[in-house]
KOLTI-240983 format. One record per residue (C-alpha): residue in one letter; x, y, z. Coordinates in Angstrom, 3 decimals, always signed. Example, Ala and Ser with C-alpha at 12.3 -4.5 7.8 and 13.67 -1.06 7.14 Angstrom:
// residues 2
ATOM   rest       east      north         up
ATOM      A    +12.300     -4.500     +7.800
ATOM      S    +13.670     -1.060     +7.140
//
This chain:
// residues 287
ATOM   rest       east      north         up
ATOM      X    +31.995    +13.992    -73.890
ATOM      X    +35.305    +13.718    -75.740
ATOM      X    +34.895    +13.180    -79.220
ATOM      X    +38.790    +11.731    -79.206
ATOM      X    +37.439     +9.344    -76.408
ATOM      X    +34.252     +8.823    -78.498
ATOM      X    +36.348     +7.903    -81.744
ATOM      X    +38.911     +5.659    -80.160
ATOM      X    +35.497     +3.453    -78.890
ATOM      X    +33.885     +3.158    -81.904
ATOM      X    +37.011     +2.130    -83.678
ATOM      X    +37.956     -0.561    -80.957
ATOM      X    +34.329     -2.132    -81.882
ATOM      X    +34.901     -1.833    -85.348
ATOM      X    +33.978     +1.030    -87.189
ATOM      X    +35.193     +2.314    -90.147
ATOM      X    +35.725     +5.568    -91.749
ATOM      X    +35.644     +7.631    -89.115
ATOM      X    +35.072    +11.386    -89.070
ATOM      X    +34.284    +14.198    -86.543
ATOM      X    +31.506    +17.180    -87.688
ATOM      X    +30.600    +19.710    -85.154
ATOM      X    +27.811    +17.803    -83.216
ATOM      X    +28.622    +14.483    -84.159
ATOM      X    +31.222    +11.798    -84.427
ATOM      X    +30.497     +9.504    -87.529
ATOM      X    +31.570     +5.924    -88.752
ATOM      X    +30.112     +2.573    -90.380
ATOM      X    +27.688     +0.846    -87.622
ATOM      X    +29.094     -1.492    -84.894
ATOM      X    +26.643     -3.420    -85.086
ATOM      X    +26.369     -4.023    -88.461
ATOM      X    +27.847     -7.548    -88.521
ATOM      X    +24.833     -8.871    -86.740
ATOM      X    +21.957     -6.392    -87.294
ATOM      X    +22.782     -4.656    -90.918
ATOM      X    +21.922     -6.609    -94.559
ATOM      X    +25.230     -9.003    -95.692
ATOM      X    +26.741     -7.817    -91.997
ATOM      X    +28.370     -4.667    -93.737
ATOM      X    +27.495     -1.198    -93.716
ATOM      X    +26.876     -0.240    -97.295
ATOM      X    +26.473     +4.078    -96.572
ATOM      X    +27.053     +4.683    -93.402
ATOM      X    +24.493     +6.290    -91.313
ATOM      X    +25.726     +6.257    -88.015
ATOM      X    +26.854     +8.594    -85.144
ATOM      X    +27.590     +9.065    -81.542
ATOM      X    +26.962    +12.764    -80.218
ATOM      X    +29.363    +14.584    -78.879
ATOM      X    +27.729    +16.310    -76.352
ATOM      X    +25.805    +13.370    -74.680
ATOM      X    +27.264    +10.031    -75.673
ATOM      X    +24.040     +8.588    -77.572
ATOM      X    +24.684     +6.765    -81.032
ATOM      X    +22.110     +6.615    -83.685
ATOM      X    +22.621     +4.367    -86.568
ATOM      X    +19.872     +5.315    -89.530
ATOM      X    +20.095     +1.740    -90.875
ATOM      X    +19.434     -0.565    -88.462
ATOM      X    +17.425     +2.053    -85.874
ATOM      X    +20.217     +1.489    -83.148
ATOM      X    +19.231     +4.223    -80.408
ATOM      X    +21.274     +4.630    -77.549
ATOM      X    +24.090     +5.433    -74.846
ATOM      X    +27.802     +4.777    -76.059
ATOM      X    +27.967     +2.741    -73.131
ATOM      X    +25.120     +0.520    -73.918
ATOM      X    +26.388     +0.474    -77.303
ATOM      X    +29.723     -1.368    -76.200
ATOM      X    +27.271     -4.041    -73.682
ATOM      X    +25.237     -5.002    -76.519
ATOM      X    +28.355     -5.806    -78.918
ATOM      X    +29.580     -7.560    -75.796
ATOM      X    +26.772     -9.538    -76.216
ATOM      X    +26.301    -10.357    -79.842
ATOM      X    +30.074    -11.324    -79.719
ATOM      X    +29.253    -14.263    -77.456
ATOM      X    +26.808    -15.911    -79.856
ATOM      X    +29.270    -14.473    -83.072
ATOM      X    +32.658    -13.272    -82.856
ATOM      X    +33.775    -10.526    -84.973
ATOM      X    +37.445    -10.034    -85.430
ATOM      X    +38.453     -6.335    -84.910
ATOM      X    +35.358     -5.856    -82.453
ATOM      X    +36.758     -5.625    -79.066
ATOM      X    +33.830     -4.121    -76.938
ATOM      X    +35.718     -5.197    -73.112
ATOM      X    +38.670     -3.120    -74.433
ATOM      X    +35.896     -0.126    -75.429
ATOM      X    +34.219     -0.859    -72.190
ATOM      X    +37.893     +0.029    -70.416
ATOM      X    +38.309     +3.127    -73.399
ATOM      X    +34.923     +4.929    -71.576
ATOM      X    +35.407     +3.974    -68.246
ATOM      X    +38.862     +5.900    -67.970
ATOM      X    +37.565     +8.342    -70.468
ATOM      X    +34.823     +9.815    -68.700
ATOM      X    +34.446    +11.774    -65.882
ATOM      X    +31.105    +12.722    -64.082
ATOM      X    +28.429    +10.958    -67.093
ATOM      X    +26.484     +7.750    -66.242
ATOM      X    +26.271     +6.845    -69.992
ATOM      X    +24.316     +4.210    -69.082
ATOM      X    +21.118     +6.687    -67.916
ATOM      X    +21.693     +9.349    -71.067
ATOM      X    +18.053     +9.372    -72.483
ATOM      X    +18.363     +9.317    -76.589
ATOM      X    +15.431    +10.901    -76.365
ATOM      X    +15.914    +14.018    -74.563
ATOM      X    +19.153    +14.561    -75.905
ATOM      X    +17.619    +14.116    -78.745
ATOM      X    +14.709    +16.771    -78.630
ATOM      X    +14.158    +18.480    -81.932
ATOM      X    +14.905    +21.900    -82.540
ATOM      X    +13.766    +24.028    -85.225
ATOM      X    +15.915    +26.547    -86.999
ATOM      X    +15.373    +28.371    -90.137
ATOM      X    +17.971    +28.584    -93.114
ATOM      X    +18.646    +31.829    -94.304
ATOM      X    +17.430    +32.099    -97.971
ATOM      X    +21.185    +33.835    -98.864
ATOM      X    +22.856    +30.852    -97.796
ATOM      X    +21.230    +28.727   -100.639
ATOM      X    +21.758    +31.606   -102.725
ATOM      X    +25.135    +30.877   -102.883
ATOM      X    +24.719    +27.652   -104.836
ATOM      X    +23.675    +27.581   -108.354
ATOM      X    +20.662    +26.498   -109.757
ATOM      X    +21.398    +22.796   -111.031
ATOM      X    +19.477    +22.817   -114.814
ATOM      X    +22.215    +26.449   -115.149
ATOM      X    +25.801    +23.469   -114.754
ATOM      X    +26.323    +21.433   -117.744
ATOM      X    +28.251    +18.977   -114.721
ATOM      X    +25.095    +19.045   -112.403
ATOM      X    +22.533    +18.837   -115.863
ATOM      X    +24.179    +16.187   -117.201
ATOM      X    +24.026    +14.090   -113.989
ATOM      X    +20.508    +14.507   -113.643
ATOM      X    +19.629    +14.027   -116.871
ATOM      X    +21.018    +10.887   -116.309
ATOM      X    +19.207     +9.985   -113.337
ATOM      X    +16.002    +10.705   -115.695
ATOM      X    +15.364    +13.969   -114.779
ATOM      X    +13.558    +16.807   -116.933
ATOM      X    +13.617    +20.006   -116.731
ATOM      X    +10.162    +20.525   -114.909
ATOM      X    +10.808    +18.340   -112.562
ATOM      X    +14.378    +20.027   -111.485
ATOM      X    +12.551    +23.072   -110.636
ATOM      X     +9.987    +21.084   -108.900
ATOM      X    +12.589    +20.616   -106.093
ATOM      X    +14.038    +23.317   -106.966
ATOM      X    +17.534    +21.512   -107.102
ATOM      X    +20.934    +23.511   -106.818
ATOM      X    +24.284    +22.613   -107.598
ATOM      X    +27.183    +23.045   -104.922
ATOM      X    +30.069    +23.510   -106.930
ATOM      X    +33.065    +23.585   -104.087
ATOM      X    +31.985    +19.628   -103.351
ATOM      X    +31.023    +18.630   -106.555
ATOM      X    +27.022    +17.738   -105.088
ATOM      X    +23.365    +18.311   -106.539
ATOM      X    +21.402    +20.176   -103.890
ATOM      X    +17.769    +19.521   -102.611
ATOM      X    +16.475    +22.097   -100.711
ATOM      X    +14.386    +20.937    -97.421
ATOM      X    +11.400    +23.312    -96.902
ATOM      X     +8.681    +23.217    -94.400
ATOM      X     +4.873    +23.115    -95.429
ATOM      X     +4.919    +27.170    -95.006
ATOM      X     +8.400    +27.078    -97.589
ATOM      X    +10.993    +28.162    -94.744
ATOM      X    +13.787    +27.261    -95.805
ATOM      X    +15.081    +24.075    -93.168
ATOM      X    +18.225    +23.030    -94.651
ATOM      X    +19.396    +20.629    -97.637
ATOM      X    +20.784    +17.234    -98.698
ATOM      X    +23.560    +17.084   -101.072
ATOM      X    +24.513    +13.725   -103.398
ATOM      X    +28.132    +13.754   -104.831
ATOM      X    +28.607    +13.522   -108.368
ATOM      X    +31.576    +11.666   -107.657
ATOM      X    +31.065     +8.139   -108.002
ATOM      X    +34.450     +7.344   -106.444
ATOM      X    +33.460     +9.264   -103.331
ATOM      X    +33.307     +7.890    -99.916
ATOM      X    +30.560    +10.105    -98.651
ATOM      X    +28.049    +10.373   -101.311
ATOM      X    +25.123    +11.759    -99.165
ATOM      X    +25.710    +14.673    -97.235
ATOM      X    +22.897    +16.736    -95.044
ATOM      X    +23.525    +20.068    -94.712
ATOM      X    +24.372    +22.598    -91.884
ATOM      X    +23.783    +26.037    -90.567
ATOM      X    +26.031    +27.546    -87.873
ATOM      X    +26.326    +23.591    -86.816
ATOM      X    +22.707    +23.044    -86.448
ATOM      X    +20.616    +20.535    -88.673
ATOM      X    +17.145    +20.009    -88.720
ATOM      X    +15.411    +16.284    -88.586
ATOM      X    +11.798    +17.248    -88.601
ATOM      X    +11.492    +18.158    -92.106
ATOM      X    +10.658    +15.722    -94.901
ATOM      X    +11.824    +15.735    -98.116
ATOM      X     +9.689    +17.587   -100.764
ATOM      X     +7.454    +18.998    -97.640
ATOM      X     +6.580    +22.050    -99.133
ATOM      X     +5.186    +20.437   -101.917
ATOM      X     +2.418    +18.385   -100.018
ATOM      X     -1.046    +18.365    -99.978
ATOM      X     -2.100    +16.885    -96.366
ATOM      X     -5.929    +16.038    -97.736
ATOM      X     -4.643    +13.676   -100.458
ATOM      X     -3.055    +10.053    -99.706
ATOM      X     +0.960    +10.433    -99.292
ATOM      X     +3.577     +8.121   -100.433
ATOM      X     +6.328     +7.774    -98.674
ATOM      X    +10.335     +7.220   -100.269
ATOM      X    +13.657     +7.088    -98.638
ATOM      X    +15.650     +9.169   -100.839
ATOM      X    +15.346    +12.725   -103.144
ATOM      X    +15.720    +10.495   -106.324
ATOM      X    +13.177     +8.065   -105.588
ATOM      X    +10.554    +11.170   -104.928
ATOM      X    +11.670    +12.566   -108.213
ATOM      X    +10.782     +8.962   -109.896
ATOM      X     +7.431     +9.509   -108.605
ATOM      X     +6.556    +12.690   -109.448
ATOM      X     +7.368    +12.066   -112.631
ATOM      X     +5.628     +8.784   -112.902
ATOM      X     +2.162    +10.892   -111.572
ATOM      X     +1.894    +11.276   -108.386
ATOM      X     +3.121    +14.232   -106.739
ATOM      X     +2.269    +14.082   -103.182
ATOM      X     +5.454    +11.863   -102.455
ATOM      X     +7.373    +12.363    -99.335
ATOM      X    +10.995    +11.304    -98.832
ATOM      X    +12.229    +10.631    -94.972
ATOM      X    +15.956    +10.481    -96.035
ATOM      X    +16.604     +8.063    -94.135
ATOM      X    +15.558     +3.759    -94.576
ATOM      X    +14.909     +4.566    -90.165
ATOM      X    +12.076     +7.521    -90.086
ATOM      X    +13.087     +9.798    -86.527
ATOM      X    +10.145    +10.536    -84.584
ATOM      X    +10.065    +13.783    -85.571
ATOM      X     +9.440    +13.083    -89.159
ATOM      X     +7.165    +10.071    -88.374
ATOM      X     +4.943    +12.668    -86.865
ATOM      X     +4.738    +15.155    -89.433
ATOM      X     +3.210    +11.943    -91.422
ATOM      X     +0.427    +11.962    -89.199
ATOM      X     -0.704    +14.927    -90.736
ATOM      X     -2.099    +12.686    -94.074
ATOM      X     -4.817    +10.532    -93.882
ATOM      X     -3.721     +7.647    -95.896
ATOM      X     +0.225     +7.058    -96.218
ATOM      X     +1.807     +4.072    -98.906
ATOM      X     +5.638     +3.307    -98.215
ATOM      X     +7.723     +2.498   -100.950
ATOM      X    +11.104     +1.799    -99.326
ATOM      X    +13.710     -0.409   -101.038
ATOM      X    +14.103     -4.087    -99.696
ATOM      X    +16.489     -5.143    -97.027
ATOM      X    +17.101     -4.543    -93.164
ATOM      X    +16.666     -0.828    -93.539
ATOM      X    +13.562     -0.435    -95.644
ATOM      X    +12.141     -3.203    -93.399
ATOM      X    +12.652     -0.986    -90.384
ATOM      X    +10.900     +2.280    -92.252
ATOM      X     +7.806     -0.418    -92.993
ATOM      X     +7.396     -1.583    -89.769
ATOM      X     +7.831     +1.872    -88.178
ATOM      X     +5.184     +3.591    -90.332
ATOM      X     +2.811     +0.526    -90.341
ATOM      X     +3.270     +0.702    -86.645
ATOM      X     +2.250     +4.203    -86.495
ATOM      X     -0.407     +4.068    -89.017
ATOM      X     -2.128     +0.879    -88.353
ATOM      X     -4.269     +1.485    -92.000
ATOM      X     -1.066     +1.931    -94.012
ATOM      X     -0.440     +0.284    -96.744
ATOM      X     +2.988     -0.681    -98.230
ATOM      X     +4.079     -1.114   -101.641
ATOM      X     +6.890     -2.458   -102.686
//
């Protein structure tokens, strides 16, 4: 699909900062006036593929066509306008913009389908270990973060954005890809996950390698909240990266026995609660 076509919808229904990467095209949620905490998109999460026209929107769990997308803002609009949301105009936008694709049968699943590629071990070679940067040390010590527990998670520093780097590992330690946070408070993107050769992995949790499947797992959103964690005593803590778990990462939690959430409050964290509770009927949140 065309990624200019793609853009030009999502800003018709609204969304803001908008950006292109090599799979995806990215803004703030659509839907977020009627579906997302204080009707604003905090960090955006969301993004349309460019190859098959589904959207996915981390935060509120939105999953599917472009097309269907546009229908539902359609919708919401009639019980609460939005000005700057102008989903008959994006409904026109796809329309003439596409040629041959019934968006409104694309499957977000099987476009979906996760695919597993490893990271070569050189290409996190070429960061630098975060406790050897006085930038990256001094921003983690900050956060509350010792020594030990930096080479827990082995954190790097990626000195060309300015980001602390958490390696993603699978439970054999392959190397799966990372997530970067900006040490710039200023800066618009502040999370950032990590390519190779355009391809990014979503089955991996955070902190996998690090697991121990016979002991009870908590489960976190974010790299700092595991590091919390382990440092408060409990090491078998999980993070999905994500408030919205992807199927693929909800199912490498089967793996544990007994799995605690501890997601922040709000829309998103409700949605990680629900999902996991849903999946594990004898889970047990904490909050």
């Amino acid at each position: 699909m065309n990624p200019d076509v793609i853009e030009s919808v999502l800003a018709t229904l609204g969304g803001t900062h908008l950006r292109q990467s090599a799979k995806w095209v990215n803004s703030s949620c659509p839907l977020a006036p009627w579906r997302h905490d204080n009707g604003i998109d905090v960090n955006p999460s969301f993004g349309v593929s460019k190859e098959r026209g589904v959207a996915h929107c981390f935060t509120c769990n939105y999953k599917g066509s472009i097309m269907a997308l546009a229908m539902e803002c359609m919708q919401l609009s009639q019980i609460k306008p939005v000005p700057g949301c102008k989903p008959l105009v994006a409904i026109q936008q796809l329309q003439d913009g596409v040629d041959g694709l019934d968006l409104n049968l694309v499957s977000f699943e099987d476009s979906m389908a996760p695919i597993f590629r490893a990271f070569p071990e050189e290409w996190l070679g070429t960061f630098f270990k975060a406790e050897l940067n006085n930038g990256a040390w001094q921003y983690l010590e900050s956060r509350g973060f010792d020594l030990a527990t930096v080479q827990h998670f082995q954190v790097h520093y990626d000195w060309a954005a300015d980001r602390v780097v958490f390696p993603l590992r699978t439970f054999d330690g392959t190397l799966a890809g990372a997530r970067g946070r900006s040490l710039n408070p200023d800066a618009k993107l502040k999370h950032y996950s990590y390519d190779w050769e355009g391809h990014r992995n979503e089955t991996v949790l955070g902190n996998e390698w690090n697991l121990d499947t016979s002991l009870p797992l908590v489960v976190c959103e974010g790299h700092f909240d595991a590091a919390t964690i382990h440092m408060a005593g409990w090491s078998n803590v999980a993070c999905t990266m994500s408030a919205s778990i992807p199927e693929a990462r909800l199912n490498r939690l089967k793996m544990f026995g007994e799995v605690l959430t501890f997601l922040d409050p709000g829309t998103g964290g409700n949605v990680g609660r629900l999902t996991v509770e849903t999946a594990f009927p004898r889970a047990a949140s904490v909050i």
